[in-house]
C-alpha positions in Angstrom: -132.2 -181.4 129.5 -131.4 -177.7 129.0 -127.8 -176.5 127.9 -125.7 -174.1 130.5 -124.2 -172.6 127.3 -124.3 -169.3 127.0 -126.6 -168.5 124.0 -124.7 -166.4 121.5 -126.6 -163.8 119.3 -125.7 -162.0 116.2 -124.2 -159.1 117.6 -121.5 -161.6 119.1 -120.1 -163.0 115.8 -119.9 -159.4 114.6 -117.7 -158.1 117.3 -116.0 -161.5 116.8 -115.3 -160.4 113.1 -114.2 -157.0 113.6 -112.1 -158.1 116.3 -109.8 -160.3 114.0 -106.5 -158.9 113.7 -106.1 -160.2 110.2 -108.3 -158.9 107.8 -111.2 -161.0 106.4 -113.2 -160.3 103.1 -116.1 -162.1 102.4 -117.1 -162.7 98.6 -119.0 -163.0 95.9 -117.2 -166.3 93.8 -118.8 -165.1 90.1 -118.1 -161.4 90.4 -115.1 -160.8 92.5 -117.4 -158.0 94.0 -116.3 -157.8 98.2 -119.7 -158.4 100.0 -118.7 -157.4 103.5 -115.3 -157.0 105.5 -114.3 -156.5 109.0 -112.6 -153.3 110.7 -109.0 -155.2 109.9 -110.0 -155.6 106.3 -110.9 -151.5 106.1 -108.3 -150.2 108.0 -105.4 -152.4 106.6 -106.4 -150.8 103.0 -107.4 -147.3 104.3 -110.6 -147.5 103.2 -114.2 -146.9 104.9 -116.8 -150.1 105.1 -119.3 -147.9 102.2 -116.1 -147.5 99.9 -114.3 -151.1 100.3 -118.1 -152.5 99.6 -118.0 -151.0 95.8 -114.4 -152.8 95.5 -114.0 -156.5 94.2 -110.9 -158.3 94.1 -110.0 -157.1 91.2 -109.7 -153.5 91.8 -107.8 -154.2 95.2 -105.7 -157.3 94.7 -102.5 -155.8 91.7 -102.0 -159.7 90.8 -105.3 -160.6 89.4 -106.0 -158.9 86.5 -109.2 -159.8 84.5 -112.3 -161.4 85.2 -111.1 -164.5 83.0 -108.3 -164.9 85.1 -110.5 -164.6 88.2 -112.9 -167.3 87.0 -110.0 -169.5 86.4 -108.9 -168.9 90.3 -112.1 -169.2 91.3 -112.9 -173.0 89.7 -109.6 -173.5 91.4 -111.0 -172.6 94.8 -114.2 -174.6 94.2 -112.2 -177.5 93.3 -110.5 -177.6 96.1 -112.3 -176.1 99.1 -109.6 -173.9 100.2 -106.7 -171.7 98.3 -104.1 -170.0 99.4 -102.0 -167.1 97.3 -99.4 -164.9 97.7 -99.6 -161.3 96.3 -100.2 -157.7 96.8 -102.6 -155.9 98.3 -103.9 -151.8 96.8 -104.4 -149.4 99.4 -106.8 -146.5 98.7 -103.7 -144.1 98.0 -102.3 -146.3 95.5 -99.5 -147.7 97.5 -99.5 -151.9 98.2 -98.0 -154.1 100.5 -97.6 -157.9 100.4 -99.8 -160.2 101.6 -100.8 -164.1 101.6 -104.7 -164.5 101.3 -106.2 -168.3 102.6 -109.6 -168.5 100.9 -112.2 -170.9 101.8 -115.1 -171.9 99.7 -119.0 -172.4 101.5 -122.9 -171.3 100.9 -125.3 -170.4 102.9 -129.0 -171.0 102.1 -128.3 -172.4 98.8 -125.9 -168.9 98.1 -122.0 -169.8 97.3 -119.7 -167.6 99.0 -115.6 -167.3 99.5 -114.2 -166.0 102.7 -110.5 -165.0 102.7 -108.3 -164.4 105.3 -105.3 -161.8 103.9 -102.4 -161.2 106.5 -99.4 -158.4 105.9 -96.3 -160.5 105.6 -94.1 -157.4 104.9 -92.5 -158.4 108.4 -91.9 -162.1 108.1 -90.2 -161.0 104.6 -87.6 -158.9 106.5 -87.6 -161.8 108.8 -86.9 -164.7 106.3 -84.3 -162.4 104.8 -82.4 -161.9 108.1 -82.7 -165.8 108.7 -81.4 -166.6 105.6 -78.8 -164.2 105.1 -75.6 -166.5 104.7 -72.8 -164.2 103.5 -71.4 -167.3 101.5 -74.6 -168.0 99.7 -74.8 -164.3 98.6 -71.5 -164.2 97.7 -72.1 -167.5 95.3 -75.1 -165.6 94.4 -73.6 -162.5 93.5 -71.1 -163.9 91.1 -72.7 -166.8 89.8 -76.1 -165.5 88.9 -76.5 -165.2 85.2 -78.2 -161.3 86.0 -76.3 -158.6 87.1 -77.0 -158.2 91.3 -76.7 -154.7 92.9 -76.3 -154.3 97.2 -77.3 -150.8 98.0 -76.1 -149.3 101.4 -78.4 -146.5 102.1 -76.9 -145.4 105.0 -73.3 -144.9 103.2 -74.5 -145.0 99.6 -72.0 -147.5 98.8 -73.1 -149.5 96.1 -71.6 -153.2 96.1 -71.9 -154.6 92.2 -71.6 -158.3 90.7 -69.6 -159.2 88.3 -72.0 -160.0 86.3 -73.0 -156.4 86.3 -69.7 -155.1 85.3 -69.5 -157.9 82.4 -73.0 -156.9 81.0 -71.9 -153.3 81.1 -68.6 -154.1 79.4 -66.5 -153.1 82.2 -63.5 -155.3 84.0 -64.6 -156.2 87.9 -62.3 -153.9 89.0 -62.3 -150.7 87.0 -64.9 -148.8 89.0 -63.5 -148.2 92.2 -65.9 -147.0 94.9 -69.3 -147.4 93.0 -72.3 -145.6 94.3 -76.1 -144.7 93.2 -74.4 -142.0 91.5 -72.5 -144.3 89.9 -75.6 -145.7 87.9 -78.0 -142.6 87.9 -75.5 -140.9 85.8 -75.7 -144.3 83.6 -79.1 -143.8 82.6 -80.7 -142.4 79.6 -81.6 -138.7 80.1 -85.1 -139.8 78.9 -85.9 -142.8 81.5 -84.0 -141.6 84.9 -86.8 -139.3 86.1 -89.3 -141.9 85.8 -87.0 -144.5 87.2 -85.6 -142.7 90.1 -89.7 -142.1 90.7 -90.2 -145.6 90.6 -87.0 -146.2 93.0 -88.6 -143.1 95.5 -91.9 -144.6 95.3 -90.4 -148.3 96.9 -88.1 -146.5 99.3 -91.1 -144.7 100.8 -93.2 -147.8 101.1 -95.8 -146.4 98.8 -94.7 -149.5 96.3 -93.9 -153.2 98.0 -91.3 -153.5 95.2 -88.9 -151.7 92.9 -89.4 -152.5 89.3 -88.3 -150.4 86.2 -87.7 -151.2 82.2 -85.5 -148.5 81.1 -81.8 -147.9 78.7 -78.6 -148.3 80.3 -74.6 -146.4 78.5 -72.9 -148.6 78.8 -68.8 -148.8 78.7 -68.7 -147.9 75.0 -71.2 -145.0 75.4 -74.2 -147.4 73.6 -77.3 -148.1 75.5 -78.6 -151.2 76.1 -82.0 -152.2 77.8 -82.6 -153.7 81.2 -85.3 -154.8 83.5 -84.1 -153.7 87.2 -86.1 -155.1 90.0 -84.9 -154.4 93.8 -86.5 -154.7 97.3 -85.4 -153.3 100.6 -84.4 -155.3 103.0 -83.6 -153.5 106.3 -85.5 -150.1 107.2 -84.9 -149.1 111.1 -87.7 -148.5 114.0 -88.8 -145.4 111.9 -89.4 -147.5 108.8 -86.7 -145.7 107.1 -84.6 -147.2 104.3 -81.4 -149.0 105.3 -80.6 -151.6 102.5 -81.8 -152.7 99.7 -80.7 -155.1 97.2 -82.0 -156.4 93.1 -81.3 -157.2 89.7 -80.8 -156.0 86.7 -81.5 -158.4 83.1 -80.0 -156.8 79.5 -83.2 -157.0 77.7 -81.8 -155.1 74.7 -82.5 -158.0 72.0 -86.0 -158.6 73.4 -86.5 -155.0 73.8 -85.6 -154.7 70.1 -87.8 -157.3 68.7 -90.3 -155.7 70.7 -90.0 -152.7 68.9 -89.6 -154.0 65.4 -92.7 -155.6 65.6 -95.1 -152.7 67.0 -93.1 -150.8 64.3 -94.0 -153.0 61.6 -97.5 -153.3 62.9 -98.1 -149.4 62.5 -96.8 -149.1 59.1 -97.4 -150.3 55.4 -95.0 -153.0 54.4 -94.5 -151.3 51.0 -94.2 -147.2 51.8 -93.1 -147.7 55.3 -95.7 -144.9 56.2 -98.0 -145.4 58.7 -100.8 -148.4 57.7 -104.5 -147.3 57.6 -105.4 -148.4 61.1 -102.6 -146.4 62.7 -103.2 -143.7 60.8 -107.1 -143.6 61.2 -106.4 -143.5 65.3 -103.8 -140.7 64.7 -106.1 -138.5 62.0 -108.7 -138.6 65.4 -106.2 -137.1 67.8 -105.1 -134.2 65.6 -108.7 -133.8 64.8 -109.1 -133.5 68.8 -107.0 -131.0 69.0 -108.6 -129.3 65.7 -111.6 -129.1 67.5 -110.6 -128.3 71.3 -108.1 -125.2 70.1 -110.2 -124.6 67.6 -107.6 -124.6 64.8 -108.5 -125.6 61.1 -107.6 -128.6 59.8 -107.2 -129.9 56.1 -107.7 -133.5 54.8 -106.5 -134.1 51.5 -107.0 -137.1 49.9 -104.6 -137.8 47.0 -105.1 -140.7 44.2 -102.3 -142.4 41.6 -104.2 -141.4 37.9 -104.3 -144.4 35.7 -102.7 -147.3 38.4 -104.4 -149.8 36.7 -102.8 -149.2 32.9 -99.3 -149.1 34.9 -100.3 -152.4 36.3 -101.3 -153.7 32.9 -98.6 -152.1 30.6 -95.7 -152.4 32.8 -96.1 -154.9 35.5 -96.9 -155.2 39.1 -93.3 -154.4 40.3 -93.8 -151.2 38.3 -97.0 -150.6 40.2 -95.3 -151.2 43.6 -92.3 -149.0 42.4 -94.6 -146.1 41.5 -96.3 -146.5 45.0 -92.7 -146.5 46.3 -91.8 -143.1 44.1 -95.0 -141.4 45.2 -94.5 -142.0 48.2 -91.3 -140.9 48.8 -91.8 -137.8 46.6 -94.2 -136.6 48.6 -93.1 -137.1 51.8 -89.8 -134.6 51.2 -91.9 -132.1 50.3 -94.4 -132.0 53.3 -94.0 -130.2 56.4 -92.6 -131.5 59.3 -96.7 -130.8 61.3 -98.2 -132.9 58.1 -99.0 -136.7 58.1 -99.1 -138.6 55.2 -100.2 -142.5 55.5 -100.8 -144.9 53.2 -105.2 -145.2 53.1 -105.5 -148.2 50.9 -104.2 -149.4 47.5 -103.1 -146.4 45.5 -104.5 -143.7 47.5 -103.1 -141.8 50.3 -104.7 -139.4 53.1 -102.6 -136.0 54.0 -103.3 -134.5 57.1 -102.2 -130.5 57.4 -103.1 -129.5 60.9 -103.3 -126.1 62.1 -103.7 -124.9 58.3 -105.8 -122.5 55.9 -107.6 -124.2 53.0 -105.6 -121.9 50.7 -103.2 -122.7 52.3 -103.4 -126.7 51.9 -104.3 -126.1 48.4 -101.0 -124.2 47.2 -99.0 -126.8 49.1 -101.4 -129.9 46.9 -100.7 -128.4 43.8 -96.8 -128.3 44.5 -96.9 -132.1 45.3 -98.8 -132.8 42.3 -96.7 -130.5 39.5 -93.4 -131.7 41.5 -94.8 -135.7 40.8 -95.3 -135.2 37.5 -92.4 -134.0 36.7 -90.4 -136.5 38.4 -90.6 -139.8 36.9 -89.7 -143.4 38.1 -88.5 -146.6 37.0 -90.6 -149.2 35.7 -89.4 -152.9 36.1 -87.8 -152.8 33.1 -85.1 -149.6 34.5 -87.3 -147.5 31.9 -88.8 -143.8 32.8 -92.6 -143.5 33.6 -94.5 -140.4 34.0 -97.0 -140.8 36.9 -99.6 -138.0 38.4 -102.1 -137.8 40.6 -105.5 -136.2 41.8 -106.2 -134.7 45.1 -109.4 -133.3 46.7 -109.6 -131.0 50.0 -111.9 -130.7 52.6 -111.2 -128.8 56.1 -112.8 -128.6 59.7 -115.3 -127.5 60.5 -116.2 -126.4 57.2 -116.9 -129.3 55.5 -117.4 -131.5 59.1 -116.0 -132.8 62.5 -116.0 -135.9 62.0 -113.4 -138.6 60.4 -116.2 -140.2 58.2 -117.4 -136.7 57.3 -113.9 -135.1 56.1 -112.8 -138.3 54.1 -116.5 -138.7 52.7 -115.9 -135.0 51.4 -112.2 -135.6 50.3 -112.7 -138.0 48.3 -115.6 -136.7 46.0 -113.3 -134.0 45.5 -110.7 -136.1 44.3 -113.2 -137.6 42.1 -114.2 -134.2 41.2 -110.4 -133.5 40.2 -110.0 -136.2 38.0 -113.3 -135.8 35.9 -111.8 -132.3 35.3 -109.0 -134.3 33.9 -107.3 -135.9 36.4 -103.3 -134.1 37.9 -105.4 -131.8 39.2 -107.2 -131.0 42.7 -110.4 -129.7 44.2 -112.0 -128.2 47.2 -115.1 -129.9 48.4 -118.2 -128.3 47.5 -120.6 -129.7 50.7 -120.7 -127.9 53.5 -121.2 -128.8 57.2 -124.5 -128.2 58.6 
């Protein structure tokens, strides 16, 4: 018996699609890559069809970062059939927007897919927040929360602080009378407040779906202290124009610190504390960059202890460390402030003179050398030791452009230097082709 259904062709389901008011992305599970999208999907991240197609999830959604981590979310989805996640969205100018994303898992001839259904929730947020905003859980909030909590009225520019804020900053709760923005823009270092007040602009223009800055805070003694500050708005009126917005602010400084010390240590040489090989190799090819784009010479001396092994032998390892330590030191007071000197293995060290004449490079070598020799350390034993060195020169371009070339050239001049009979230097004889 024949159906009085209505048969439904393909042209249906696509109007059906683009007619979704939430936007739908279907996808490919391995790559992340966005396979096709409906007009909700394009429009809601100001994009075209052609341009959102050479997008995947990775480039559009700001909390999945990696394909590992997108493998990992999508074994999850497998797993379970369906997924649902919370995050922000990338629209083509840069600005996001929060949304929550159901994804389903199927195939189609054999061919596994993922179809998610994302939906703005930038409303229901200001919604929740008006639902839930109890004046006596804020106020336990406020005081009892172990970060410092900031209520900014935009439309007075009265700024309401915990006391949490005013203990972190070192102040009493009642020795600021009348805070406002200015209050804590004219706390922050010179250094950070453009980029954080950028930050701040950013969210209050709904370019950003949050407010979140690392950045140094004076506090009541005049010392700065670090702090994370995070802040939403809360209220905007029919225009979309800011009206409240509230955050928090976390002292960071010890984590900061221990942040700091450790990249520190990890660009330097335990022994000289001049900057380690590896740091130094990626700094030698950004002055030799600029060498070659303002086409500016630049010498590369590479300088050598004479006769590190017989200190070794004769008066110890300390002494060896201590006449690394001396050479060091001496040398580094006598360069100029445009020079780099770093540590380039064992008892040799590389000198970078930017933006300098060979003859120039070689007058200033042959002052560190006769100053080192006549300037002698300790050994272990609190005894005097005469120490010198060789150096050899080469520049760019005349001897090369390249890192491997320069050093390869350097150093048979240094050789060249001590076969002459060592406390001496030499200019590279090679020449670039």
């Amino acid at each position: 018996m024949p159906s009085d259904s209505p048969v439904i062709d393909t042209a249906f389901f696509r109007s059906l699609f683009d007619h979704v008011s939430d936007a739908i992305y279907i996808i490919d599970p391995i790559t992340s890559h966005i396979i096709e999208a409906n007009a909700e999907g394009c429009s809601s991240l100001g994009m075209s069809r052609n341009e959102l197609l050479h997008q995947s999830v990775l480039s559009l959604n700001k909390d999945v970062i990696g394909i590992s981590q997108w493998s990992e979310i999508s074994a999850a989805i497998k797993e379970a059939g369906n997924f649902i996640f919370v995050g922000r969205h990338k629209r083509k100018d840069g600005s996001d927007y929060p949304v929550e994303v159901r994804t389903n898992y199927f195939t189609h001839n054999s061919t596994p897919y993922f179809v998610s259904i994302a939906r703005d929730i930038s409303l229901r947020a200001q919604h929740e927040y008006d639902l839930h905003n109890d004046e006596t859980l804020r106020a336990f909030a406020l005081n009892e929360a172990s970060d410092g909590l900031w209520d900014w009225n935009l439309t007075d520019d009265t700024l309401f602080l915990s006391p949490q804020w005013y203990r972190m900053m070192g102040y009493g709760p009642h020795e600021m009378s009348n805070p406002s923005l200015e209050t804590w823009s004219s706390a922050v270092h010179p250094d950070d407040v453009g980029r954080v007040i950028g930050l701040l602009q950013e969210h209050l223009s709904s370019n950003k779906s949050r407010y979140e800055a690392k950045y140094r805070l004076k506090n009541r003694n005049g010392d700065y202290i670090w702090v994370h500050d995070r802040g939403l708005v809360v209220k905007r009126d029919a225009n979309n124009q800011p009206l409240r917005m509230i955050g928090l602010v976390l002292d960071i400084t010890q984590s900061q610190l221990l942040t700091e010390k450790l990249f520190y240590h990890s660009q330097r040489d335990y022994l000289t504390g001049l900057y380690n090989r590896k740091t130094g190799y990626e700094l030698f090819g950004q002055y030799l960059n600029v060498s070659l784009q303002q086409g500016q010479p630049m010498q590369v001396v590479m300088i050598d202890i004479d006769n590190f092994k017989s200190i070794n032998d004769k008066h110890g390892h300390q002494s060896g460390d201590n006449a690394i330590q001396h050479f060091s030191q001496t040398v580094s007071s006598l360069i100029r402030k445009t020079d780099l000197l770093f540590r380039w293995g064992g008892e040799e060290f590389l000198l970078l003179c930017p933006d300098t004449a060979q003859d120039t490079a070689f007058k200033l070598t042959k002052r560190l050398l006769s100053t080192l020799s006549l300037s002698p350390f300790l050994d272990e034993n609190d005894e005097e030791t005469i120490m010198t060195a060789s150096a050899g020169i080469s520049g760019c371009p005349s001897h090369g452009s390249s890192i491997s070339t320069l050093v390869k050239c350097a150093d048979s001049a240094m050789f060249e230097a001590k076969k002459q009979g060592k406390d001496n230097v030499c200019v590279s004889k090679d020449i670039a082709n």
